[in-house]
Rosetta silent file (secondary structure, phi, psi, omega in degrees, C-alpha in Angstrom):
SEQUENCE: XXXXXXXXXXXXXXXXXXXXXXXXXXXXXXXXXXXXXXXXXXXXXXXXXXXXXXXXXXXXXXXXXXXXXXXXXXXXXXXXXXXXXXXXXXXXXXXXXXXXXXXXXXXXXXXXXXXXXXXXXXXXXXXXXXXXXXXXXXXXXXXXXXXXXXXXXXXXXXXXXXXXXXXXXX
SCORE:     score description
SCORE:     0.000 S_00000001
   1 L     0.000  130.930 -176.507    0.000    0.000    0.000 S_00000001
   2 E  -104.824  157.321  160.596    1.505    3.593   -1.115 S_00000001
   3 E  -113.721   52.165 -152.040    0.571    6.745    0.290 S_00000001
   4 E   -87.429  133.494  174.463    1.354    9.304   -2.402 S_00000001
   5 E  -123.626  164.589 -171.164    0.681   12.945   -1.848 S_00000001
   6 L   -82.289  118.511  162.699   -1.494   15.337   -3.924 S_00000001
   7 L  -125.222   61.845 -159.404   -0.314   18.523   -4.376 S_00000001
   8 L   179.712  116.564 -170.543   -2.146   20.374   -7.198 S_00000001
   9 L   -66.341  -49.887 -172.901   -6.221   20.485   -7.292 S_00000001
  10 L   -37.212  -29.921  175.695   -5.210   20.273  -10.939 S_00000001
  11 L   -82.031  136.717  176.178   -3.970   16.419  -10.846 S_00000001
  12 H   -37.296  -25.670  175.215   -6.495   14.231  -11.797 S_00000001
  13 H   -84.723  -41.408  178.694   -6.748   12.017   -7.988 S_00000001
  14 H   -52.507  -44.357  174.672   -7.888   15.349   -6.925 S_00000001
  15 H   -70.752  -23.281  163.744  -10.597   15.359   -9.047 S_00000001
  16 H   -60.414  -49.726  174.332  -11.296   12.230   -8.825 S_00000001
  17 H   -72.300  -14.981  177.960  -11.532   12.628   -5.035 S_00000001
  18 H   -82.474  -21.230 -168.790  -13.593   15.523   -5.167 S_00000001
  19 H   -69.136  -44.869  179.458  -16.318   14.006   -7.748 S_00000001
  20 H   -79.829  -45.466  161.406  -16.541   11.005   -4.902 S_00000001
  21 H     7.064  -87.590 -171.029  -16.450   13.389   -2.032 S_00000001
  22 H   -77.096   27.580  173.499  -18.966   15.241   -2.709 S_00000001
  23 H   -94.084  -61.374 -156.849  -21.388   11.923   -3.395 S_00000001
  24 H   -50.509  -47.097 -155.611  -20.033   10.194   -0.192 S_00000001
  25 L  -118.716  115.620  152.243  -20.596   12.849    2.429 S_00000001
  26 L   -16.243  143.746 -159.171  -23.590   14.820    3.406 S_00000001
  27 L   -68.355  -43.919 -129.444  -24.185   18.214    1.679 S_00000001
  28 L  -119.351  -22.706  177.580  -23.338   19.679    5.471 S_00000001
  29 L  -110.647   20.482 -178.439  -19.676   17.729    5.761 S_00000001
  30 L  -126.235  102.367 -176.749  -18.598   19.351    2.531 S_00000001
  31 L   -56.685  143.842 -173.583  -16.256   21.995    1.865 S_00000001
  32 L   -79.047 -179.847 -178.791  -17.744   23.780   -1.821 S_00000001
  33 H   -44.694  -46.092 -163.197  -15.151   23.466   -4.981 S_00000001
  34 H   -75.101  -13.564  176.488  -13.942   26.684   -4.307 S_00000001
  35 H   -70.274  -46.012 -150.055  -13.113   25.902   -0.391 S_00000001
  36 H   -61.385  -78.922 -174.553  -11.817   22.326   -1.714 S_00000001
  37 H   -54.016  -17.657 -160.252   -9.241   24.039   -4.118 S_00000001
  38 H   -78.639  -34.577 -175.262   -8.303   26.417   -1.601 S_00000001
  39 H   -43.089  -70.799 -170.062   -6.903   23.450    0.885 S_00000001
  40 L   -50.516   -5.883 -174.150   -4.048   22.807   -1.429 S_00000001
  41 L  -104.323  -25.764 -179.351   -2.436   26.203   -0.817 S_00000001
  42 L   -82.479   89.962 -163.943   -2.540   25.472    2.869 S_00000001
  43 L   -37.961  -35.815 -167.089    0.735   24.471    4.474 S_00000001
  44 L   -63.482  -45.633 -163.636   -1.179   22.614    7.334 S_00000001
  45 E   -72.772  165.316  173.966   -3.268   20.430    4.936 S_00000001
  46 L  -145.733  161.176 -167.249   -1.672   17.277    3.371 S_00000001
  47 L  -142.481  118.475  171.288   -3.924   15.078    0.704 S_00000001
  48 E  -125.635  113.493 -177.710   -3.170   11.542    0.387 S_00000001
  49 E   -89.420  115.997 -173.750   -4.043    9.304   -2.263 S_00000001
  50 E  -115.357  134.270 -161.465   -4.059    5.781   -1.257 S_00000001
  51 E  -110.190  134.380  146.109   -3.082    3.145   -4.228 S_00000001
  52 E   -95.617  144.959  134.099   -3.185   -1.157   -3.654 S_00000001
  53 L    55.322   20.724 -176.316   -2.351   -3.006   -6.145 S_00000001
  54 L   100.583  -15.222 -157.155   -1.952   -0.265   -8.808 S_00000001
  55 E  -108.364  118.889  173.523   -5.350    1.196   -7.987 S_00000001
  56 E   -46.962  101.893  166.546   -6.339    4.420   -6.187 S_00000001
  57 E   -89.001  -37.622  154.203   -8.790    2.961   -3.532 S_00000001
  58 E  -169.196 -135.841 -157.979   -9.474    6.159   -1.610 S_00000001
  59 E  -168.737  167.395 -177.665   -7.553    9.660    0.365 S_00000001
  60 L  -139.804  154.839  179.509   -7.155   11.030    3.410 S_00000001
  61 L  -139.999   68.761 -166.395   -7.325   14.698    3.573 S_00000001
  62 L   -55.271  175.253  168.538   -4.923   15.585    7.334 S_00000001
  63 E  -145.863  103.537  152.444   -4.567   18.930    9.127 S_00000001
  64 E   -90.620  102.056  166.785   -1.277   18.896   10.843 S_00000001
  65 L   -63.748 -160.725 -152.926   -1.789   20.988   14.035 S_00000001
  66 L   -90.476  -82.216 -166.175    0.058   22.256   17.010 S_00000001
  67 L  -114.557   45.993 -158.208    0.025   18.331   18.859 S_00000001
  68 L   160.162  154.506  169.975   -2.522   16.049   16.484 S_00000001
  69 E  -117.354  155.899 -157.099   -3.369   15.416   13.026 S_00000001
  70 E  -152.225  114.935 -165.244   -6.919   16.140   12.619 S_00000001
  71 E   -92.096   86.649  179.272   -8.563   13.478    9.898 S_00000001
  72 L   -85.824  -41.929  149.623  -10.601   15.664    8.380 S_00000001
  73 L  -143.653  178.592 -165.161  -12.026   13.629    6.126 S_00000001
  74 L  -133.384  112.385  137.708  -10.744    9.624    5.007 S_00000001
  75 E   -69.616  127.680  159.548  -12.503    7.323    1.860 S_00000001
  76 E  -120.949  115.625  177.066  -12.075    3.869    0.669 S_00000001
  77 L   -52.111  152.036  172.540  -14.299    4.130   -2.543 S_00000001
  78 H   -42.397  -28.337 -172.971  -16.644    1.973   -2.666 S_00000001
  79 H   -68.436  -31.635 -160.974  -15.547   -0.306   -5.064 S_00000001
  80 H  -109.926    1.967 -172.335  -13.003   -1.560   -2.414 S_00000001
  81 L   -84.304  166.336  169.216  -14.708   -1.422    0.921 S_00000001
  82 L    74.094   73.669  179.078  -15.307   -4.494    3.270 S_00000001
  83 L  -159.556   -1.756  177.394  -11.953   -6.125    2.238 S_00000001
  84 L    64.743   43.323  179.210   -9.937   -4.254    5.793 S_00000001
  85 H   -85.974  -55.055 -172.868   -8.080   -2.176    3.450 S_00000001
  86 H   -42.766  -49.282 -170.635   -9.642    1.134    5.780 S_00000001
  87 H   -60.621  -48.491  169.050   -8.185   -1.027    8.798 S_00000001
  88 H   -55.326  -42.382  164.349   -4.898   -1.094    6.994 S_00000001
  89 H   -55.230  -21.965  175.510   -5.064    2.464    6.033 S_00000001
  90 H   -89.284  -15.058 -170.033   -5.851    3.756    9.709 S_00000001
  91 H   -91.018  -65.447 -161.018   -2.534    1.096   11.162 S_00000001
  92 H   -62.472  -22.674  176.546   -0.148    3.244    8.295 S_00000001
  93 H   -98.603  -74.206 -142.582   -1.742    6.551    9.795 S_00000001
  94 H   -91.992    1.286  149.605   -1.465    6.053   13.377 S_00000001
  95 H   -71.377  -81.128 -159.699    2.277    4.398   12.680 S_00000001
  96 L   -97.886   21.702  151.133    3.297    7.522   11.214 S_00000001
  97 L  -154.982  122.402 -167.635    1.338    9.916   13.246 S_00000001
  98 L  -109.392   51.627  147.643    0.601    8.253   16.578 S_00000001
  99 L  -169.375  109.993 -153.373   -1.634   11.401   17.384 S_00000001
 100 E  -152.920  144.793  175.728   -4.441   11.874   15.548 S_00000001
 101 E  -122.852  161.080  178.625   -8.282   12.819   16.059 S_00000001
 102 E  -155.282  154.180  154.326  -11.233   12.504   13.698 S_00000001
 103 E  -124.048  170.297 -154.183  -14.704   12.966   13.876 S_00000001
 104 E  -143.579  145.065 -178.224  -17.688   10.891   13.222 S_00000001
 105 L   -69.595  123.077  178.207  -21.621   11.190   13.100 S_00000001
 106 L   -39.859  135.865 -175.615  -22.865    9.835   16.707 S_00000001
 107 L   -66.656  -34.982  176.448  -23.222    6.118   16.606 S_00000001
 108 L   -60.047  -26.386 -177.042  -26.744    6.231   17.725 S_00000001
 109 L   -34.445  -65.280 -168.489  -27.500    8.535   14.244 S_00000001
 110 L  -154.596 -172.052  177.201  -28.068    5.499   11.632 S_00000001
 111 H   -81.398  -13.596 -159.101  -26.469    1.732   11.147 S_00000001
 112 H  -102.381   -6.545 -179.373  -23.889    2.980    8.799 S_00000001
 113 H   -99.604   -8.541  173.075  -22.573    5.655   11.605 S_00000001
 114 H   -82.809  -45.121  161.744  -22.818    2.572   14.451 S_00000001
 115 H   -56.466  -19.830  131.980  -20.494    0.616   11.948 S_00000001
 116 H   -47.327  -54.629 -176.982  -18.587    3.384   11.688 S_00000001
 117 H   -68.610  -33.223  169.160  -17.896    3.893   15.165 S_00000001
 118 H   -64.418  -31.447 -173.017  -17.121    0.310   15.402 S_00000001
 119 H   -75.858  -37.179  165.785  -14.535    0.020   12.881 S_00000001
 120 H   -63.929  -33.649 -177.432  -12.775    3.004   14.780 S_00000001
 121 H   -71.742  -28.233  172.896  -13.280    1.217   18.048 S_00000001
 122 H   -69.071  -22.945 -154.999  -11.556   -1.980   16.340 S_00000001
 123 L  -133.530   67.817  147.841   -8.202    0.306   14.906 S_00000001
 124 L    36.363   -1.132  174.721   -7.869    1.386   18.618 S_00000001
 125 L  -113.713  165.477 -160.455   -9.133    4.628   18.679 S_00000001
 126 E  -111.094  141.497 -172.346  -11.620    5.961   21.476 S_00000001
 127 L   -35.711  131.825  162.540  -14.525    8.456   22.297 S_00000001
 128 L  -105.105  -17.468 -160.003  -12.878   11.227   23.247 S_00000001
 129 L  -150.172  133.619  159.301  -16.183   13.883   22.945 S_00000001
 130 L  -138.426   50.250  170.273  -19.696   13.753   22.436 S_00000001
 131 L  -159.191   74.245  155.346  -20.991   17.496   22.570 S_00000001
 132 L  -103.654  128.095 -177.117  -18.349   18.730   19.839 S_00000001
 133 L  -126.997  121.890  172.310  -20.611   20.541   17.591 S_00000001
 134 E   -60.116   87.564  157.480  -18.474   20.711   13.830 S_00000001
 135 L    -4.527  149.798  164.449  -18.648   24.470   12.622 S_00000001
 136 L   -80.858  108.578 -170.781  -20.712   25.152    9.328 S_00000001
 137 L   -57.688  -24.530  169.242  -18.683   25.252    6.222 S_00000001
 138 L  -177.623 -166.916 -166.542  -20.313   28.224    4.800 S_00000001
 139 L   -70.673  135.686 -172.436  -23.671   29.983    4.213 S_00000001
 140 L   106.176  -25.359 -179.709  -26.395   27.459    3.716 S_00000001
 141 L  -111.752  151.110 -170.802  -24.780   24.778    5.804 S_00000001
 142 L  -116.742  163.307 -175.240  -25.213   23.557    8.960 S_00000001
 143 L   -88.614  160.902 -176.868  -23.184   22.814   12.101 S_00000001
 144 E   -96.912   98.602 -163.213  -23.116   19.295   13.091 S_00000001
 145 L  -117.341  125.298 -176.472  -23.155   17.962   16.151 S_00000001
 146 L  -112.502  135.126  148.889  -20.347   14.960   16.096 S_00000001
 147 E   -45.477  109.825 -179.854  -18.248   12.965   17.765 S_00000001
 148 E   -56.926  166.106  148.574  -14.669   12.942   18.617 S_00000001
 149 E  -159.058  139.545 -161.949  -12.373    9.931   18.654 S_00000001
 150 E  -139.463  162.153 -165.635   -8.917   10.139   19.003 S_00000001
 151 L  -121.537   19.844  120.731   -5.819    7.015   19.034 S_00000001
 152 L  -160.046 -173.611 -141.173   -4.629    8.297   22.450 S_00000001
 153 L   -84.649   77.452 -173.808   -5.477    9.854   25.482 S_00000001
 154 L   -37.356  143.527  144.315   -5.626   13.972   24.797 S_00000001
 155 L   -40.311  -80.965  179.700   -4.610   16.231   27.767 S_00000001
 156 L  -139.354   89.217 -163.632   -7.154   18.498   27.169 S_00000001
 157 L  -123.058   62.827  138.663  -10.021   18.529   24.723 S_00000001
 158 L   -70.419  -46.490 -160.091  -11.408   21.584   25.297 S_00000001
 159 H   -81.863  -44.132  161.700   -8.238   23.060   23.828 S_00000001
 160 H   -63.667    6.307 -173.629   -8.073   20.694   20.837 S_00000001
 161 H   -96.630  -29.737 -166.022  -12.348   21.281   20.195 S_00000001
 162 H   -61.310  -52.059 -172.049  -10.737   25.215   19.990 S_00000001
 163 H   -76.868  -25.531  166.781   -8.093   24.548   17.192 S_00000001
 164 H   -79.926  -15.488 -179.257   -9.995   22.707   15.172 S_00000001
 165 H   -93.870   -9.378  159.442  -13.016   24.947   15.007 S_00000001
 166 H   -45.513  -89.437  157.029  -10.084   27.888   14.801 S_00000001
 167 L   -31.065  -83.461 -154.984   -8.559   26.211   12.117 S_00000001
 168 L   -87.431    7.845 -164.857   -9.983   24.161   10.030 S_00000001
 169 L  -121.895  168.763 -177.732  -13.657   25.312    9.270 S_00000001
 170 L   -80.555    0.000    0.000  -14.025   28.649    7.391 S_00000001
């Protein structure tokens, strides 16, 4: 498994990640094109295209921050799910950043966010938050209110709910 990273909205895995993007993820988890493209300009952000076997199977899109990598958001297209490729891809992330938070739609929400919460709970990482409410990406959109989960035990995250709604949301 490679980890290759994008750095130009212009190459073709970008587009290709934005076209599934915006299918995959609620209207409300989605930065627009013009937010999208801006991310590449952004020292903090990193883009990762992840290839098996010759074949892109999905991206990661990171925020490296003050103490944490902040997952904002991670795909295995569809074509390629159920096969524990995501489980490999989350062991190759937490190897080479062994502090890293994401967020996730409350497990009580639907079956596909309680399978979601499980597969994080299998690749070791743990609630850290449940009254994190995700800033609104622009006008028209709404904040969220999601779950943390992080792959070790934060100091204090109050101070990490601050830098990411500093940071990362518009």
């Amino acid at each position: 498994m490679e980890f290759l990273p994008i750095i130009s909205p212009e190459d073709l895995r970008a587009q290709e990640i934005y076209a599934s993007y915006t299918t995959t993820f609620p209207v409300d988890e989605q930065r627009d094109k013009e937010q999208f493209v801006s991310l590449f300009s952004n020292p903090q952000v990193k883009f990762m295209s992840v290839i098996h076997e010759s074949e892109t199977i999905g991206y990661l899109i990171l925020w490296e921050l003050s103490s944490f990598v902040f997952v904002e958001h991670f795909e295995v297209f569809e074509a390629f799910r159920s096969k524990k490729l995501g489980s490999h891809i989350i062991r190759h992330l937490s190897e080479n950043y062994p502090h890293v938070i994401l967020e996730i739609e409350p497990a009580d929400l639907s079956d596909d966010a309680a399978r979601r919460y499980s597969f994080y709970q299998r690749n070791n990482f743990s609630l850290i938050d449940t009254t994190y409410i995700q800033p609104s990406y622009g006008e028209g959109k709404k904040s969220l209110n999601l779950w943390l989960l992080a792959n070790y035990t934060p100091e204090n995250v109050e101070e990490i709910k601050k830098e990411i709604c500093d940071i990362i949301y518009p």
